[in-house]
C-alpha positions as CSV (number, residue, x, y, z in Angstrom):
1,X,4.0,5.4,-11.7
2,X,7.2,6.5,-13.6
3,X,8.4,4.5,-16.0
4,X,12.2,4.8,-15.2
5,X,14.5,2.5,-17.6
6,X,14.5,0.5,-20.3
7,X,15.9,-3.2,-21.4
8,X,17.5,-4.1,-24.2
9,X,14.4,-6.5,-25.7
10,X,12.0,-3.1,-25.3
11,X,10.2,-4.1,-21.9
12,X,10.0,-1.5,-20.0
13,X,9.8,-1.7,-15.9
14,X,8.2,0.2,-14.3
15,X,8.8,1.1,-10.7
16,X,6.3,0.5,-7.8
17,X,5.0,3.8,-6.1
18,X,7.2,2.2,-2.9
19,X,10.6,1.3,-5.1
20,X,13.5,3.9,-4.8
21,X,17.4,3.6,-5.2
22,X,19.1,0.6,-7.0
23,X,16.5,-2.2,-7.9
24,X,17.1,-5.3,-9.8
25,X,15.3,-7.6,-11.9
26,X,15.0,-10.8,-11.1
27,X,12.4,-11.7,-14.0
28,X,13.1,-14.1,-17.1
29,X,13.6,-11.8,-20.5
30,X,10.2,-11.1,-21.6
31,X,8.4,-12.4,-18.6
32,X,6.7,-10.6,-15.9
33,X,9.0,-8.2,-14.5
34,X,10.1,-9.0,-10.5
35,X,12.3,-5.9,-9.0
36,X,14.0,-6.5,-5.7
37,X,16.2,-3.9,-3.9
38,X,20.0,-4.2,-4.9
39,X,22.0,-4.1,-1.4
40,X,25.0,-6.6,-2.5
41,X,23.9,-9.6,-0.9
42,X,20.6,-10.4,-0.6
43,X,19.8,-11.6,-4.3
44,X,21.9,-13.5,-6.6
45,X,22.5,-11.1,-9.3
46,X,24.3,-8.9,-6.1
47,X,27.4,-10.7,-6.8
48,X,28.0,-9.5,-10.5
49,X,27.2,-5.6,-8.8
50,X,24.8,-2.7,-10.5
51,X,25.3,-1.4,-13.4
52,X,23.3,1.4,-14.8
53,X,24.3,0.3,-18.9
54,X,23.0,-3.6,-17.7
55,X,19.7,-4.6,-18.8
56,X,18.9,-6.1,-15.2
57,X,19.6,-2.7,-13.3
58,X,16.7,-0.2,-12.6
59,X,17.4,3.3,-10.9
60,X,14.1,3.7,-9.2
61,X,15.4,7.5,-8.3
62,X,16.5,8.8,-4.8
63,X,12.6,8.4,-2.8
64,X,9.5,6.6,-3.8
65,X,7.2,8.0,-6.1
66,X,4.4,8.1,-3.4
67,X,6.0,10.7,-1.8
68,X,5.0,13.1,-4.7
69,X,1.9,13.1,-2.5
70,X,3.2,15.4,0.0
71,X,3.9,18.0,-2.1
72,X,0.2,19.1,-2.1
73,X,1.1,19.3,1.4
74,X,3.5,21.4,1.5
75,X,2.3,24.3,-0.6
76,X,-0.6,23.9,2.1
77,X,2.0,24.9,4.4
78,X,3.4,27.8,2.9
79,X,0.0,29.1,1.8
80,X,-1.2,28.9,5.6
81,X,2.1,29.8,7.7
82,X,3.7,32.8,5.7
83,X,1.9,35.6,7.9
84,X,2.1,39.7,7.4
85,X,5.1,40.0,9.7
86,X,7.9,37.1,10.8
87,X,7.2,37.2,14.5
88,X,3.7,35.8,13.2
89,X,5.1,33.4,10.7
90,X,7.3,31.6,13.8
91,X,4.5,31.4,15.5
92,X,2.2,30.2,13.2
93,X,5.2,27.5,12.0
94,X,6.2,26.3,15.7
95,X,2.3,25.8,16.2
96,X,2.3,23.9,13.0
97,X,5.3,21.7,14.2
98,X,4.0,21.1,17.6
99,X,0.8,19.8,15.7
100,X,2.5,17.6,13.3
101,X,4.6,16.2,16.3
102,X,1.4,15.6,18.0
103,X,-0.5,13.4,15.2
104,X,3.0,11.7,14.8
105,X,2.8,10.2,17.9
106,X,-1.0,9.7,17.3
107,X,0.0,7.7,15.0
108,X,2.0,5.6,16.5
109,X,-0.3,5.1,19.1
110,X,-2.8,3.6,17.0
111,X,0.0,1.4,15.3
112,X,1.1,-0.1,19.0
113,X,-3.3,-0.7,19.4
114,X,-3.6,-1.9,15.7
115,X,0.3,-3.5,15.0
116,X,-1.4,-4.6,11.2
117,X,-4.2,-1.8,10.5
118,X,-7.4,-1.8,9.9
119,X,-7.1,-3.6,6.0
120,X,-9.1,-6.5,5.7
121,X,-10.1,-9.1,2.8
122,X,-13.3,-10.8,1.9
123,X,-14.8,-13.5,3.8
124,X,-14.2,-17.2,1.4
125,X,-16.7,-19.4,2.8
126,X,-16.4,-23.1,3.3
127,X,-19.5,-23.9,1.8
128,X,-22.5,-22.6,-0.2
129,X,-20.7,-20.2,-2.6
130,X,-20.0,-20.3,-6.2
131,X,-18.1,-17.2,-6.6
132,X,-14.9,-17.1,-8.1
133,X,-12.0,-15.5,-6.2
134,X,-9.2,-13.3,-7.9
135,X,-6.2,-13.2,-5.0
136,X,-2.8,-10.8,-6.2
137,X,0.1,-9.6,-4.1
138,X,1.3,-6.2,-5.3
139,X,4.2,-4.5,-3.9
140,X,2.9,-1.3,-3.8
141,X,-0.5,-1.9,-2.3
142,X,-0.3,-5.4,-0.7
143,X,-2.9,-8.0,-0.5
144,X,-6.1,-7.9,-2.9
145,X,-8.9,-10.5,-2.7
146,X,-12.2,-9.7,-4.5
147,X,-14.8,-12.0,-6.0
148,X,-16.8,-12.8,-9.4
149,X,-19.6,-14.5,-10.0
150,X,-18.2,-15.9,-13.4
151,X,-15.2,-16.5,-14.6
152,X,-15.0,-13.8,-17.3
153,X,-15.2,-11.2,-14.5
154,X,-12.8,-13.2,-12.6
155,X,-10.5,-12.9,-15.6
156,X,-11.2,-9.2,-16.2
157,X,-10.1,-8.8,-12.3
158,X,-6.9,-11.2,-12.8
159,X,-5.6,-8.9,-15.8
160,X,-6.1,-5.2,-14.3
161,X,-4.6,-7.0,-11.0
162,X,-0.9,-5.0,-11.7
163,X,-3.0,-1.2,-12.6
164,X,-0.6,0.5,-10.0
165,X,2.6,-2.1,-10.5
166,X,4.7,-3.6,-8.4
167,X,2.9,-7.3,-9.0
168,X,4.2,-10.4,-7.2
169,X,1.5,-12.4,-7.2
170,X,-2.0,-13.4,-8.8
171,X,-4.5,-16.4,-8.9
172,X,-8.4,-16.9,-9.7
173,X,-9.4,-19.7,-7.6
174,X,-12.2,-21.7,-8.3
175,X,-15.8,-22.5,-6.3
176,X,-14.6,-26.0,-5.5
177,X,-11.3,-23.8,-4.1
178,X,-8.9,-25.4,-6.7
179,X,-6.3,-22.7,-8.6
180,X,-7.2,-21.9,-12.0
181,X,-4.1,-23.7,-14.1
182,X,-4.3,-21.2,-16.5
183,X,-4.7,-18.2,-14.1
184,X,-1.5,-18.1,-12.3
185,X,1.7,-16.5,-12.0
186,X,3.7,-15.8,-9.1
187,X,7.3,-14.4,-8.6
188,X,9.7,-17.0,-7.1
189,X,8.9,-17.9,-3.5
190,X,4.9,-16.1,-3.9
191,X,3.3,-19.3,-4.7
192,X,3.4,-20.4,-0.9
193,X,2.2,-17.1,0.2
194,X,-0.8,-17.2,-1.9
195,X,-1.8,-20.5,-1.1
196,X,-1.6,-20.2,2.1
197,X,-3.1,-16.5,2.3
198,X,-6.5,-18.3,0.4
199,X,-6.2,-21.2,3.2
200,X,-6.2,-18.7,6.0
201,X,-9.1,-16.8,4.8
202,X,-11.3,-20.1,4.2
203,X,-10.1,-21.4,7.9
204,X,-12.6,-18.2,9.3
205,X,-16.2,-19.4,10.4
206,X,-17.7,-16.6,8.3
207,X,-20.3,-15.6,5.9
208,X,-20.8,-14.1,2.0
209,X,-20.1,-10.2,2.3
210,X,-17.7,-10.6,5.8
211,X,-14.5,-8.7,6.2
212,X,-11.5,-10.7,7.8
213,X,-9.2,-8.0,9.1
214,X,-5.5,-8.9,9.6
215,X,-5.3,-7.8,13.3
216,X,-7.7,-9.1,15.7
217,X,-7.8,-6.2,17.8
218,X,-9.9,-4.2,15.0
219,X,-12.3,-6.5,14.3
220,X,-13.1,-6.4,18.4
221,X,-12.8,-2.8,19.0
222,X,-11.4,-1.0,15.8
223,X,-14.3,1.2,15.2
224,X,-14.5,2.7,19.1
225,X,-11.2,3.7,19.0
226,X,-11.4,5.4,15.4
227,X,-14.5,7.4,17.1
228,X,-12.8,8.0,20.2
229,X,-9.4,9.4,18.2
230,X,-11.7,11.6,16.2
231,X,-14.1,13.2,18.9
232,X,-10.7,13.9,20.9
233,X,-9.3,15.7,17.6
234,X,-12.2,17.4,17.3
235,X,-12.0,18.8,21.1
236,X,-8.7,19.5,20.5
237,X,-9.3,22.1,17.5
238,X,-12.5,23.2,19.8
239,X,-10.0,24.2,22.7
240,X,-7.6,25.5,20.9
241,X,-6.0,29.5,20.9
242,X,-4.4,28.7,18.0
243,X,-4.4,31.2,14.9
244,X,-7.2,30.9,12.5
245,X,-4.3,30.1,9.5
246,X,-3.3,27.2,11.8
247,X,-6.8,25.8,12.4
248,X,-7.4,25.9,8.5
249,X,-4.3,24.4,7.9
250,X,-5.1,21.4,10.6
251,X,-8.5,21.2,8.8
252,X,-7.2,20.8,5.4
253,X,-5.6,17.6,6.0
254,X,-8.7,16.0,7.1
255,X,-11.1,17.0,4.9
């Protein structure tokens, strides 16, 4: 995470691995810092506009920081496309286009089957438990629900809850399901969310050790696609005339 700007009172914000552009801070001086994206209308401070020299503006820089991932990427590239001689570099790039183009639309193949992914949270039973559950929201990484079989774990869990930023939400909720008083905090509007995220996962007819996933489609037949999409990938790389620089380069982003 990059820690990009600095308030007055010495808090410093730092920027979720999905924040880029202007941001705003919509967090009480000293509290838990709550950044929103500054577009001139859909926050209240939007009416006073952005100002680089106010303590409530953040520059979050031009793209998110999680696209530093894709450098690796890229160097990948060069490394397995520059050839001895340009007729052979085209080549080996249009193949490498064509390729990209084709896992694109892969891709989206999978998110028309699977419309919210394959994530999942742990099964909260009605019953029978006495675990403690830690529930956050975090910007960068969404939903979180793990559980403790004390509360000094759960507590442990509740604090390291905002390790890659972007924190909305968190709450440690109790065996008997009530919300810890003193284990709370929730940007404005989060509270809801959270109670009714922990509602949702006790409604399920489930067990200890159960994953709920968030679309219904993967929980019935999630895992035969996944094998079906790989064995074709793999027949694809079997059948194909393309260079050996290509296939290592195909191969790289999957192992």
């Amino acid at each position: 995470e990059f820690q990009r700007h600095i308030l007055m009172d010495r808090l410093t914000i730092t920027c979720a691995s999905t924040d880029y552009g202007k941001m705003v801070n919509l967090g009480t001086p000293g509290g838990m810092p709550t950044l929103v994206p500054f577009d001139g209308d859909s926050n209240p401070y939007a009416e006073s506009g952005w100002d680089m020299d106010d303590s409530k503006s953040v520059w979050c820089g031009f793209v998110p920081s999680a696209y530093l991932d894709n450098w690796p990427n890229l160097g990948a590239f060069v490394v397995f496309t520059v050839f001895k001689n340009t007729g052979t570099t085209v080549q080996i790039a249009w193949q490498g286009i064509l390729g990209t183009l084709f896992a694109g639309l892969n891709m989206q193949l999978l998110v028309l089957l699977f419309p919210h992914g394959a994530r999942g949270d742990l099964c909260i039973p009605h019953t029978d438990h006495s675990d403690y559950y830690v529930l956050w929201y975090s910007k960068s990484d969404g939903w979180h629900v793990v559980s403790k079989d004390s509360i000094g774990t759960a507590w442990q869990a509740y604090h390291n809850a905002d390790a890659f930023g972007g924190l909305r939400a968190r709450a440690i909720f109790h065996p008997d399901g009530t919300m810890d008083p003193w284990a709370q905090w929730f940007a404005e509007g989060y509270k809801e969310k959270v109670v009714d995220k922990y509602k949702a996962l006790v409604e399920f007819d489930c067990k200890v050790g159960d994953i709920i996933y968030e679309d219904e489609n993967y929980g019935r037949y999630g895992k035969l696609v996944c094998f079906l999409d790989v064995a074709v990938v793999v027949f694809l790389y079997l059948i194909s005339k393309s260079s050996r620089n290509t296939m290592l380069f195909g191969l790289s982003w999957h192992v």
